[in-house]
NUSEMI-332051 format. One record per residue (C-alpha): x, y, z; residue number from 1. Coordinates in steps of 0.001 Angstrom, whole numbers, plus 500000, padded with zeros to 6 digits. Each point is the difference from the previous one (the first is absolute). Layout:
# residues N
<rec X="X" Y="Y" Z="Z" k="NUM"/>
...
This chain:
# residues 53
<rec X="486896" Y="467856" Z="503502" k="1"/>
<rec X="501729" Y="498652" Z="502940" k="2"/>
<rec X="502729" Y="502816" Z="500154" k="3"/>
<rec X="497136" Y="502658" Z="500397" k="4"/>
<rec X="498619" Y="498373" Z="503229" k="5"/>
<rec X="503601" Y="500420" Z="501103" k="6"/>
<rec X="500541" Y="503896" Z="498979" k="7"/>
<rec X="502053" Y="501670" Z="502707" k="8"/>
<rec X="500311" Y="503829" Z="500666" k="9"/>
<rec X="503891" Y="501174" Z="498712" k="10"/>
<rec X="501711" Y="500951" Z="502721" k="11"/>
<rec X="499944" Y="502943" Z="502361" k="12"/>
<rec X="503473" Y="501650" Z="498776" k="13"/>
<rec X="499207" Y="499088" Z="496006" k="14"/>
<rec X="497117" Y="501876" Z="500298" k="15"/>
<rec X="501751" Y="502801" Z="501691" k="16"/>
<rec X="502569" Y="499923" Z="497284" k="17"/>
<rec X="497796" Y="500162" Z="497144" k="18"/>
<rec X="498188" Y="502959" Z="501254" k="19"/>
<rec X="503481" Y="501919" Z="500712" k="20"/>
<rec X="500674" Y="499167" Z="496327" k="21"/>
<rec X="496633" Y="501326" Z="498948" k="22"/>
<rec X="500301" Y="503057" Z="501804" k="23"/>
<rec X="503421" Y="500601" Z="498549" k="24"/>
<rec X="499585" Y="499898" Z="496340" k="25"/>
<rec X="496357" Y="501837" Z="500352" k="26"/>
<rec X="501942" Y="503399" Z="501489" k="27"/>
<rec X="502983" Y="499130" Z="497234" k="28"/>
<rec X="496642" Y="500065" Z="497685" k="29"/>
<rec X="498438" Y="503030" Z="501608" k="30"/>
<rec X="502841" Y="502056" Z="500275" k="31"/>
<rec X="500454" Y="501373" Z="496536" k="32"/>
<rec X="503558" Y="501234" Z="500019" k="33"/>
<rec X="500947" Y="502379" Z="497318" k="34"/>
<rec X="503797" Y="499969" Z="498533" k="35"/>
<rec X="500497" Y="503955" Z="499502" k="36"/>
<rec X="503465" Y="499531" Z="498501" k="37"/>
<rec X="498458" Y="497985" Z="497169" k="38"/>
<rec X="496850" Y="501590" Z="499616" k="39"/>
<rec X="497939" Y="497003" Z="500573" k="40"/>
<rec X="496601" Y="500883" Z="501601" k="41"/>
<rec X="498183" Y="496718" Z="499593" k="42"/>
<rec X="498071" Y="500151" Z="496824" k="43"/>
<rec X="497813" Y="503354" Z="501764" k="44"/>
<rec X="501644" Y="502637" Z="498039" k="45"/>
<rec X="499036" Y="498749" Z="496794" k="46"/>
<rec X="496558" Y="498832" Z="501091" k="47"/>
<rec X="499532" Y="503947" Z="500893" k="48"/>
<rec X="501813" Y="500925" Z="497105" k="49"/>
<rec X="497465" Y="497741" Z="497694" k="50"/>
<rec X="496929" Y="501459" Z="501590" k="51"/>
<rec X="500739" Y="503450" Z="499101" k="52"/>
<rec X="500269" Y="499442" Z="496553" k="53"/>
């Protein structure tokens, strides 16, 4: 109980770090980029494929 009284903010440049990080792997996540030599399109093309059936 004691060590909550004495919570302290993290510090300017680890906060400032973790957001960098954040903001990093969320465009890796966005950015859906699709191998063309190997035909790999991310699991859409059969997803289309199984709705037209």
């Amino acid at each position: 109980m004691i060590n909550v009284l004495k919570y302290k903010r993290p510090s300017f440049w680890i906060l400032v770090v973790g957001v960098i990080t954040i903001i990093i792997i969320s465009i890796g996540l966005i950015s859906n980029s699709i191998n063309k030599k190997s035909g790999n399109t991310g699991g859409f093309q059969k997803v289309k494929n199984f709705r037209k059936k």
